[in-house]
DSSP file (Angstrom, degrees, kcal/mol; ACC not computed):
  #  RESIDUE AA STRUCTURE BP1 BP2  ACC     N-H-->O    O-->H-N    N-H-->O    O-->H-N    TCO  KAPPA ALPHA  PHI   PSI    X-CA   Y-CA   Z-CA
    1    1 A X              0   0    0      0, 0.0     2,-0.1     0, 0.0     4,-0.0   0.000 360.0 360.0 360.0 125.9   71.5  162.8  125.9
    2    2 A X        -     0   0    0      1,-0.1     3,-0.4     2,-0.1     0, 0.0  -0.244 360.0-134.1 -72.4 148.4   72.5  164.6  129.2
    3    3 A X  S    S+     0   0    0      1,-0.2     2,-0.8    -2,-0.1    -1,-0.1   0.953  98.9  42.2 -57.4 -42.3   76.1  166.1  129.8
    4    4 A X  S    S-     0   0    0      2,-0.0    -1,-0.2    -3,-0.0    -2,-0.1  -0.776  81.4-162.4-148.0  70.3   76.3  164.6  133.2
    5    5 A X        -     0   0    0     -2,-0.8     2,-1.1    -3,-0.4    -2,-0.0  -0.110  24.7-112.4 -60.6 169.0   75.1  160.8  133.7
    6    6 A X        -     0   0    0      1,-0.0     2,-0.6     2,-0.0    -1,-0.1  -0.818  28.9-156.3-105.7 135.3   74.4  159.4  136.4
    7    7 A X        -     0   0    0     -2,-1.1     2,-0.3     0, 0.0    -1,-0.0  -0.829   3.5-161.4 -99.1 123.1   76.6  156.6  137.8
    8    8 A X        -     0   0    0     -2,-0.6     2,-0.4     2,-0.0    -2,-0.0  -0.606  22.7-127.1 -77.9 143.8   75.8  153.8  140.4
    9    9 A X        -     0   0    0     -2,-0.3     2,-0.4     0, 0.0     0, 0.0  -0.875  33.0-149.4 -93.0 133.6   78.7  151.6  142.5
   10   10 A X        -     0   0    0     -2,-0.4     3,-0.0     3,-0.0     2,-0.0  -0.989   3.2-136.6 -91.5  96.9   77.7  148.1  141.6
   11   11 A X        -     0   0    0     -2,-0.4     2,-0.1     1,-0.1     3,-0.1  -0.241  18.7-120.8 -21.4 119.5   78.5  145.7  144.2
   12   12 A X        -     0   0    0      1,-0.1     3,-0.1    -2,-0.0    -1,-0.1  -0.660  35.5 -96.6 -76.7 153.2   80.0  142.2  143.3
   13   13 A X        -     0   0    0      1,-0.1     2,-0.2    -2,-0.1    -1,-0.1  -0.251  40.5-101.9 -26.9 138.8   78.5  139.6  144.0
   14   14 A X        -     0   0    0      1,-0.1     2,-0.5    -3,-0.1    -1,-0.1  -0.465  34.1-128.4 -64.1 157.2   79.5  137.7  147.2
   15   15 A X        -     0   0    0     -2,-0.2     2,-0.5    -3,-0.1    -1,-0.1  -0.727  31.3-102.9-106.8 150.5   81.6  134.9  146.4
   16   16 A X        -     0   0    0     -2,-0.5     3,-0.1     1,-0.1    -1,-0.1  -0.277  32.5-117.1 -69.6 120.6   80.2  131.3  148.2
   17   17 A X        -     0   0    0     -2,-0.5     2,-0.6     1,-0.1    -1,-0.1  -0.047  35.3-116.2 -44.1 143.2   82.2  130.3  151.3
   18   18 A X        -     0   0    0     18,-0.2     2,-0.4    15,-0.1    18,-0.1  -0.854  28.0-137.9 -89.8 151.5   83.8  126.7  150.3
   19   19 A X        -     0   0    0     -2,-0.6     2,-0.2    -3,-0.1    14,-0.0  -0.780  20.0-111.2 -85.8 133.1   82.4  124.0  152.6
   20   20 A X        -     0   0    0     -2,-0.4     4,-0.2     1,-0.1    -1,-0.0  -0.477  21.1-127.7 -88.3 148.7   84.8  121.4  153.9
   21   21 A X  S    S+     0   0    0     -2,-0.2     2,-0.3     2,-0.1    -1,-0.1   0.674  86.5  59.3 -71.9 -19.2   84.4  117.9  152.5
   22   22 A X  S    S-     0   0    0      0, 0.0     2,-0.6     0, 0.0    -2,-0.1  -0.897  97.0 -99.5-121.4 146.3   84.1  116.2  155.7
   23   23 A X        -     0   0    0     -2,-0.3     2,-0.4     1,-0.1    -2,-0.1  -0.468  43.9-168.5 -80.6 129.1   81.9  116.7  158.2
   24   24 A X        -     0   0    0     -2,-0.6     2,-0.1    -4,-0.2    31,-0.1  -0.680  19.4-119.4-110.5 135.1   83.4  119.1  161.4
   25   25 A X    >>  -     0   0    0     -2,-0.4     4,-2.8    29,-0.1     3,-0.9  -0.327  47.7 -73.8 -60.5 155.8   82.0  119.8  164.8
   26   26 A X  H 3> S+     0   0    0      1,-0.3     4,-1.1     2,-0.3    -1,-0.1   0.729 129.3  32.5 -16.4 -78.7   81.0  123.1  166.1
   27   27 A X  H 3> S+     0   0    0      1,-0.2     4,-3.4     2,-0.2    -1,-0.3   0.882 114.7  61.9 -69.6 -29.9   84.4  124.9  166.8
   28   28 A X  H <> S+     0   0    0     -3,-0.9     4,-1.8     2,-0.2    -2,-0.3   0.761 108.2  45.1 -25.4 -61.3   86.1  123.0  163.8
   29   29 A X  H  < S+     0   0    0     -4,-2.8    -1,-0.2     2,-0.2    -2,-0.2   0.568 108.4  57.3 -74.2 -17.6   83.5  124.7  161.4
   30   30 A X  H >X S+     0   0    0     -4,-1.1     4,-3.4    -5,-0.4     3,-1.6   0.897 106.7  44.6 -67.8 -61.7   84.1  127.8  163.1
   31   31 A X  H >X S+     0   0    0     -4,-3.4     4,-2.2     1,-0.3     3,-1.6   0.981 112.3  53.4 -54.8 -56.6   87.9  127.8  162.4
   32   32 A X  H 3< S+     0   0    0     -4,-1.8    -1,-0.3     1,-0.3    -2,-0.1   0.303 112.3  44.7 -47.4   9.6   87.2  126.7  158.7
   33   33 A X  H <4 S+     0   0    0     -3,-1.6    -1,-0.3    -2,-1.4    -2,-0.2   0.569 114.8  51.2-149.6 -49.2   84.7  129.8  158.4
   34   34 A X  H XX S+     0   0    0     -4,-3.4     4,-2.1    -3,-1.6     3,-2.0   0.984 117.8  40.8 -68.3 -64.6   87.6  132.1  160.2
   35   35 A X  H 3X S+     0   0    0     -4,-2.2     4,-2.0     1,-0.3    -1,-0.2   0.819 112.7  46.4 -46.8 -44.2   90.0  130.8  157.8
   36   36 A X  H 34 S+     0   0    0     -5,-0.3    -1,-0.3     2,-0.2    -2,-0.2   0.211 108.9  56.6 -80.4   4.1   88.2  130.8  154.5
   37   37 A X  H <4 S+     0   0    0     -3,-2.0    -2,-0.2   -20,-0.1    -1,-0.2   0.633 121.1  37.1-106.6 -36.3   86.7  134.9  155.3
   38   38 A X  H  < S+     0   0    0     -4,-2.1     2,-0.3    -5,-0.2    -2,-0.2   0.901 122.4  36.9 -93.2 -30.6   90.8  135.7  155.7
   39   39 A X     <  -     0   0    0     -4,-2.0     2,-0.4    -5,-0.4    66,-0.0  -0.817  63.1-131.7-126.1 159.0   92.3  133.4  153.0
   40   40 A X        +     0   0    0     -2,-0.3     2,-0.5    -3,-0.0     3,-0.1  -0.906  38.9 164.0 -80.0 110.2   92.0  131.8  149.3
   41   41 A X        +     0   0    0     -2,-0.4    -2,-0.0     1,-0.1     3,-0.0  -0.989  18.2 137.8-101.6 117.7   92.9  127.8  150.0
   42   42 A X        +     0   0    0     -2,-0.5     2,-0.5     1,-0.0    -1,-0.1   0.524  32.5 102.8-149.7  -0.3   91.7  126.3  147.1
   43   43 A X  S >> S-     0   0    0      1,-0.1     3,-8.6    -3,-0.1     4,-2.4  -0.694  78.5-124.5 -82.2 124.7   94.6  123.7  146.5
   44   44 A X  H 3> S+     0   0    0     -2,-0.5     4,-1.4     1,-0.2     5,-0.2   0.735 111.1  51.1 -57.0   3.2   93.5  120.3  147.5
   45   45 A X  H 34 S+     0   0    0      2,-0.1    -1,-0.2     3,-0.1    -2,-0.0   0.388 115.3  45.8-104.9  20.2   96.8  120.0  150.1
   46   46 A X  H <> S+     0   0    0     -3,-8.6     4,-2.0     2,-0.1    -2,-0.2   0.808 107.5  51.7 -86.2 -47.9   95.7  123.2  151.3
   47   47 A X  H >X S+     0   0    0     -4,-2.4     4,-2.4     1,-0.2     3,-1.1   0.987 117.8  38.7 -49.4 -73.0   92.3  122.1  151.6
   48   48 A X  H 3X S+     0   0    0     -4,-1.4     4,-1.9     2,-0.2     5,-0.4   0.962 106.1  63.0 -59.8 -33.6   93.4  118.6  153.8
   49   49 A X  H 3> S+     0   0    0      1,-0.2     4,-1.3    -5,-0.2    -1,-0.2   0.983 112.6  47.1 -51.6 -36.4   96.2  120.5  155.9
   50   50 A X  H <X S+     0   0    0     -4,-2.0     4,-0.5    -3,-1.1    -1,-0.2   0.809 105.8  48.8 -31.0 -64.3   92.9  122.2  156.9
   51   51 A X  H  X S+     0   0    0     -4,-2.4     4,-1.9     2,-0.3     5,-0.4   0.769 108.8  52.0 -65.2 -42.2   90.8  120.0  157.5
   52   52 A X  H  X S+     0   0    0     -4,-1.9     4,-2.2     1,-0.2    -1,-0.2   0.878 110.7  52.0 -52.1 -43.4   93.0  118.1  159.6
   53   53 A X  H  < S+     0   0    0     -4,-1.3    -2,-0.3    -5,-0.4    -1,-0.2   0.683 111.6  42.6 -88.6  -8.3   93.5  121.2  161.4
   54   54 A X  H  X S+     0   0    0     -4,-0.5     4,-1.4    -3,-0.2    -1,-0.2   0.646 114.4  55.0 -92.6 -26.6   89.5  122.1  162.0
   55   55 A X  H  X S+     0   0    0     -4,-1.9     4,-1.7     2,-0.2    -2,-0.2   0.750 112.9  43.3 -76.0 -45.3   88.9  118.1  162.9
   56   56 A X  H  X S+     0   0    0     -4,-2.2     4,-5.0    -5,-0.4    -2,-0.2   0.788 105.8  57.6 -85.6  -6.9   91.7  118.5  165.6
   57   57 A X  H  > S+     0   0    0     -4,-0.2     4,-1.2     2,-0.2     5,-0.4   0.962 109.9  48.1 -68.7 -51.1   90.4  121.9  167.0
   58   58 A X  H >X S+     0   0    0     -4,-1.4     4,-3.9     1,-0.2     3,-1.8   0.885 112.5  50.2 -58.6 -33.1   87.1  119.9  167.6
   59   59 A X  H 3X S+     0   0    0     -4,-1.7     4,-2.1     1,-0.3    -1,-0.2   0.865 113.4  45.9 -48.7 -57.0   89.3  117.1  169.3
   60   60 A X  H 3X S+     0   0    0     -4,-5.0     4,-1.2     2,-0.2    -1,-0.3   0.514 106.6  53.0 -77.0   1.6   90.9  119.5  171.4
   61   61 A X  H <X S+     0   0    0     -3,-1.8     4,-1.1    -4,-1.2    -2,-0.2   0.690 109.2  54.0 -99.7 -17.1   88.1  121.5  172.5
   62   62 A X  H >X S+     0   0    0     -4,-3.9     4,-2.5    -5,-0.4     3,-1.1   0.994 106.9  51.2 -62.5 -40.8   86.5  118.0  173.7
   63   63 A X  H 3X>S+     0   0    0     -4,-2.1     4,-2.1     1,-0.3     5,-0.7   0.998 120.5  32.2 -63.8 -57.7   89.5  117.2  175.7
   64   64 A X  H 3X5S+     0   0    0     -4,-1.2     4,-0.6     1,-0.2    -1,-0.3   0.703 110.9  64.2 -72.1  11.2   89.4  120.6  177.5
   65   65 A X  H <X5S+     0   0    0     -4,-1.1     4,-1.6    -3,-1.1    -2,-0.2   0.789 114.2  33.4 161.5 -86.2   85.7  120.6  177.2
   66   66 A X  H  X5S+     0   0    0     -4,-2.5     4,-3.4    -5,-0.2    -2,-0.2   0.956 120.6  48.8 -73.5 -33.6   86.3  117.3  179.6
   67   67 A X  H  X5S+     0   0    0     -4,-2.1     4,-0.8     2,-0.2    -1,-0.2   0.967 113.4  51.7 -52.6 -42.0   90.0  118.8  182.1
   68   68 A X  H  <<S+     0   0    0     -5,-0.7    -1,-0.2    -4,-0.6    -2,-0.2   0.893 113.8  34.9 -83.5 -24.2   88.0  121.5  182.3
   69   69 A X  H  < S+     0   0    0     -4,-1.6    -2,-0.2     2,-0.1    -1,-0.2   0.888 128.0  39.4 -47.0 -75.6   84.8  119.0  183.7
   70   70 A X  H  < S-     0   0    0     -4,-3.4     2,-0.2     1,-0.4    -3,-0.2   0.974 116.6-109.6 -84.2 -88.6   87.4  116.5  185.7
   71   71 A X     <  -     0   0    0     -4,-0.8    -1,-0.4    -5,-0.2    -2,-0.1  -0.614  29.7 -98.3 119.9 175.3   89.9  119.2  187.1
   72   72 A X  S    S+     0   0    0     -2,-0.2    11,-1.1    -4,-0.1     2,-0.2   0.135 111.7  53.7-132.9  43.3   93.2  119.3  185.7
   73   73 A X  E    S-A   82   0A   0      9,-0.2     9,-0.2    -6,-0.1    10,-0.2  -0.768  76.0-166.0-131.0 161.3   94.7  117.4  188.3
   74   74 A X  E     -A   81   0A   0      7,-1.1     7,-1.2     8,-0.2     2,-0.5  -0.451  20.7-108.3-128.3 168.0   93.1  114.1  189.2
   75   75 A X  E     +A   80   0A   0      5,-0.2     5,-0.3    -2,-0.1     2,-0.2  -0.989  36.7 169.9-124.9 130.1   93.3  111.3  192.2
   76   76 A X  E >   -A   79   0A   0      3,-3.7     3,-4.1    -2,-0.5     0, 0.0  -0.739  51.3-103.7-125.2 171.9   94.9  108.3  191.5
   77   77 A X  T 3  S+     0   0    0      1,-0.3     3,-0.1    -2,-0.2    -1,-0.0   0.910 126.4  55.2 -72.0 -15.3   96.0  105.3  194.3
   78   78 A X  T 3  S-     0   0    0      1,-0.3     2,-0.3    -3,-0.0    -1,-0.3   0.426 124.9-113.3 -90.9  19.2   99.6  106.9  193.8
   79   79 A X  E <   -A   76   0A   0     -3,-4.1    -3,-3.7     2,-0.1     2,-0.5  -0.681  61.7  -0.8 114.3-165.1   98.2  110.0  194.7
   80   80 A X  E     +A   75   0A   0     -2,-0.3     2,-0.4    -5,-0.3    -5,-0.2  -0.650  59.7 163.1 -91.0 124.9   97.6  113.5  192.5
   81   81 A X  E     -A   74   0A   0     -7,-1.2    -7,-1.1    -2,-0.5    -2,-0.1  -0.966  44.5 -87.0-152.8 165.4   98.5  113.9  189.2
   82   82 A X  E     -A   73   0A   0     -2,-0.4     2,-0.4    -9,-0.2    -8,-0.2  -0.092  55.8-106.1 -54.3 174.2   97.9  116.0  186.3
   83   83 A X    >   -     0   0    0    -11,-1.1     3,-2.0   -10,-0.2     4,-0.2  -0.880  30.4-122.8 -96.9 162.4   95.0  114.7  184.3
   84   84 A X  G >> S+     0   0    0     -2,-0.4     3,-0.8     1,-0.3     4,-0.5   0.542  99.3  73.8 -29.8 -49.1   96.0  113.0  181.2
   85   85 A X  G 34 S+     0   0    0      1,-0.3    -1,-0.3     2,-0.2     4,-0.3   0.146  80.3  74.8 -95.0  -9.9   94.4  114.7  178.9
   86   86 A X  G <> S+     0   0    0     -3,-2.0     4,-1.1     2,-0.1    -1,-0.3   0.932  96.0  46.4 -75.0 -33.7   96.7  117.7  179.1
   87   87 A X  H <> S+     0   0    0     -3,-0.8     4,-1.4     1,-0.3    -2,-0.2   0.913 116.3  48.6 -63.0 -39.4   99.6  116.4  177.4
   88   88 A X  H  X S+     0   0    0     -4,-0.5     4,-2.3     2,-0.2    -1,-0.3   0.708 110.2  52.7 -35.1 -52.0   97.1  115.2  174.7
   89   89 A X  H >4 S+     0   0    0     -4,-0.3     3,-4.6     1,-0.2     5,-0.4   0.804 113.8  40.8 -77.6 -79.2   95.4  118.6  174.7
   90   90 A X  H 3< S+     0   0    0     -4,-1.1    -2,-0.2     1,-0.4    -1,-0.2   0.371 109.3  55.5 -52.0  -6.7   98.7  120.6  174.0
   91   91 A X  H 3X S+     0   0    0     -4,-1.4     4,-1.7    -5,-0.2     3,-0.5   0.786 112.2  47.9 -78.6 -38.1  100.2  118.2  171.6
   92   92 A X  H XX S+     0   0    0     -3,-4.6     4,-2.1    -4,-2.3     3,-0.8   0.998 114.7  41.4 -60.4 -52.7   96.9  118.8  169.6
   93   93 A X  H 34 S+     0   0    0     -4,-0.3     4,-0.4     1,-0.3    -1,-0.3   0.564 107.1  63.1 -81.7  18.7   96.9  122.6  169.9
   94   94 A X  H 3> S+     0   0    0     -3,-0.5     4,-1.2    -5,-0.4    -1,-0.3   0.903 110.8  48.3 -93.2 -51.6  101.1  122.4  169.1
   95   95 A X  H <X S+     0   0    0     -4,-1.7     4,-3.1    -3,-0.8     5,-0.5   0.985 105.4  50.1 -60.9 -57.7   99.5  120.9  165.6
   96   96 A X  H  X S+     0   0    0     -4,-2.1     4,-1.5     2,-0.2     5,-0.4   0.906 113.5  44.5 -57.4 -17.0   97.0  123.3  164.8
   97   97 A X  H >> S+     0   0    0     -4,-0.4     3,-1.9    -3,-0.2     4,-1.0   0.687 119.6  46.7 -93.7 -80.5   99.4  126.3  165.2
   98   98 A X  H 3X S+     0   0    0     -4,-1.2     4,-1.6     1,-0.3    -2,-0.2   0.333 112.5  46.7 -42.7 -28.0  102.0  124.2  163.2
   99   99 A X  H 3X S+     0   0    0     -4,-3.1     4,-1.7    -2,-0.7    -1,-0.3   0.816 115.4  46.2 -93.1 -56.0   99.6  123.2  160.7
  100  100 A X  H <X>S+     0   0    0     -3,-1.9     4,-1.4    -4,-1.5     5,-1.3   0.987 110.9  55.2 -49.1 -57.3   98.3  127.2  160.4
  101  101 A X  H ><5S+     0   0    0     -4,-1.0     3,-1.3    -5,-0.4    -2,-0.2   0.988 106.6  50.3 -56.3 -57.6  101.9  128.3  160.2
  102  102 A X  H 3<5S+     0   0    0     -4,-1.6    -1,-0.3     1,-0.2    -2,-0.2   0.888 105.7  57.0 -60.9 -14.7  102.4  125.9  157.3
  103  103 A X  H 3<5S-     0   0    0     -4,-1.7    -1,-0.2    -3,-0.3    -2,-0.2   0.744 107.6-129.6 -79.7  -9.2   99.6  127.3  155.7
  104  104 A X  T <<5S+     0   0    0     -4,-1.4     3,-0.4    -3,-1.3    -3,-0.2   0.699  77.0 116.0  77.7  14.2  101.0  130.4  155.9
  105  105 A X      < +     0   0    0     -5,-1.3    -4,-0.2     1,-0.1    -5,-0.1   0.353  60.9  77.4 -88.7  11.6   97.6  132.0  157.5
  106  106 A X  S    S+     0   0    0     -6,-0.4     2,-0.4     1,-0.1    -1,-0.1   0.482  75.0  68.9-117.0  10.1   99.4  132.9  160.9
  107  107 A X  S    S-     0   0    0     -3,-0.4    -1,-0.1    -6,-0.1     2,-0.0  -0.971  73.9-137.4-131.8 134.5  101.5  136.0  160.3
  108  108 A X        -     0   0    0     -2,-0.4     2,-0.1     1,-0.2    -2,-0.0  -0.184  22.7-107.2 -49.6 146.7   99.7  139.4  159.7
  109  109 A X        -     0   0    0      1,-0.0     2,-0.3    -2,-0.0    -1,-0.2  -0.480  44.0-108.2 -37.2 138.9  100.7  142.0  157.1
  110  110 A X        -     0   0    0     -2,-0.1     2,-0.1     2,-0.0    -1,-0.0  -0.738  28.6-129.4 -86.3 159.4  102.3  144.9  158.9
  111  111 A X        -     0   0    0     -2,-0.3     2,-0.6     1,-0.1    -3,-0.0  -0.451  30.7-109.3 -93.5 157.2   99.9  147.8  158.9
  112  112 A X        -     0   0    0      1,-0.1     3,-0.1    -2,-0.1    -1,-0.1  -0.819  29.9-130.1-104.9 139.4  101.9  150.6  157.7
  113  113 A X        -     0   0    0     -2,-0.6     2,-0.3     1,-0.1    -1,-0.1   0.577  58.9 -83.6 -61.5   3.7  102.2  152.8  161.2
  114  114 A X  S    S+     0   0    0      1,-0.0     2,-0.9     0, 0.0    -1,-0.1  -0.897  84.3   1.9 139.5-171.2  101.1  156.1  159.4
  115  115 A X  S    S-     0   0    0     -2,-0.3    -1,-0.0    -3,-0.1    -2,-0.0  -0.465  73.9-112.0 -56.6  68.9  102.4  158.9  157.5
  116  116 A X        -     0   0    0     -2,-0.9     2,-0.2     2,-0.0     3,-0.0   0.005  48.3-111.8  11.5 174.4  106.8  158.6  156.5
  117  117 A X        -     0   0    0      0, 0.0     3,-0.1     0, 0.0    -1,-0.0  -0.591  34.2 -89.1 -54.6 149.6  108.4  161.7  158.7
  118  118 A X  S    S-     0   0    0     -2,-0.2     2,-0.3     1,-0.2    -2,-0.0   0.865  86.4 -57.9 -33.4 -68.2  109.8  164.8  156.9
  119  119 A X        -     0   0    0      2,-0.1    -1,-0.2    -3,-0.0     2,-0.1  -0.998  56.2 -84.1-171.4-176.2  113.2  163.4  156.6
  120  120 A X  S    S-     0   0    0     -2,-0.3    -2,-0.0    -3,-0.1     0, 0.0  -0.370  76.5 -15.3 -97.1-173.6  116.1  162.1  158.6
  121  121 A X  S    S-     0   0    0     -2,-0.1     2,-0.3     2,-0.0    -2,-0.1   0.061  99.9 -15.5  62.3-159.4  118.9  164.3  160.3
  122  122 A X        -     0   0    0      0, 0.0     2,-0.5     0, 0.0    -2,-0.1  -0.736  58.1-141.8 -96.5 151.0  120.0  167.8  160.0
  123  123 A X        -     0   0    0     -2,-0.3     2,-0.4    -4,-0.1    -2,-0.0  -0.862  20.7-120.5-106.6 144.2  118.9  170.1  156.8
  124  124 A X              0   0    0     -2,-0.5     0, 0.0     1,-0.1     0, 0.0  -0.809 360.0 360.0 -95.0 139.5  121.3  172.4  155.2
  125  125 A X              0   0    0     -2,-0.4    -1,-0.1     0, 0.0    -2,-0.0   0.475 360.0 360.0-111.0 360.0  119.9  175.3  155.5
C-alpha cells in the first residue's frame, strides 16, 4: 500500500435545469433560464408567480417589439399622441419587477467590500 495516495476532485453532477410547464416565447425562456441558473424555485406558487412573469416578459417584448416598429408617438385625426401601447408596456414591466421582487430574486447579497481595517480610533500606546 503506498504512504501517499493519490486523490482526484470529483465533480457533481450537473443538476437538470427545470423546464416551465407552459410553453414561453423566446425572451420569456430566457428569463426562466436567468432565473433558475441564480435561484432554487421549486414550490408550485413559486413556480406560477414565474411563469406569469416569463409569459408577460414575452408580452412586453412584443409590445415594444411593435412602439419600437410604429414610433412611440402616433397620428391620430386629433392629432399626435403617445402610442398606446406604452402605458400597456410599462404596466407589464411594473409586474414583472413586482412579481421578481415577490419572489425575492431581485436584491443581491452584498459582497463583503474586502479585508475589516485594523481597528477604529486612537490606540493606547
Amino acid at each position: 500500500m503506498p504512504k501517499n495516495p493519490t486523490l482526484s476532485l470529483v465533480k457533481p453532477a450537473p443538476t437538470p435545469r427545470m423546464q416551465p410547464s407552459r410553453v414561453l416565447g423566446k425572451h420569456g425562456l430566457a428569463l426562466w433560464n436567468a432565473i433558475h441558473d441564480g435561484y432554487e424555485i421549486a414550490d408550485a406558487g413559486g413556480i406560477e408567480l414565474l411563469l406569469q412573469c416569463c409569459e408577460m416578459q414575452d408580452r412586453v417584448q412584443t409590445m415594444a417589439a411593435q412602439i419600437a416598429s410604429d414610433g412611440p408617438a402616433i397620428r391620430t385625426k386629433a392629432g399626435i399622441r403617445a402610442h398606446p401601447l406604452l402605458k400597456e408596456e410599462t404596466a407589464g414591466r411594473g409586474f414583472i419587477v413586482r412579481t421578481l421582487s415577490k419572489l425575492g430574486v431581485v436584491y443581491a447579497e452584498v459582497q463583503n467590500p474586502g479585508r475589516p481595517g485594523v481597528g477604529f480610533g486612537w490606540t493606547g500606546a
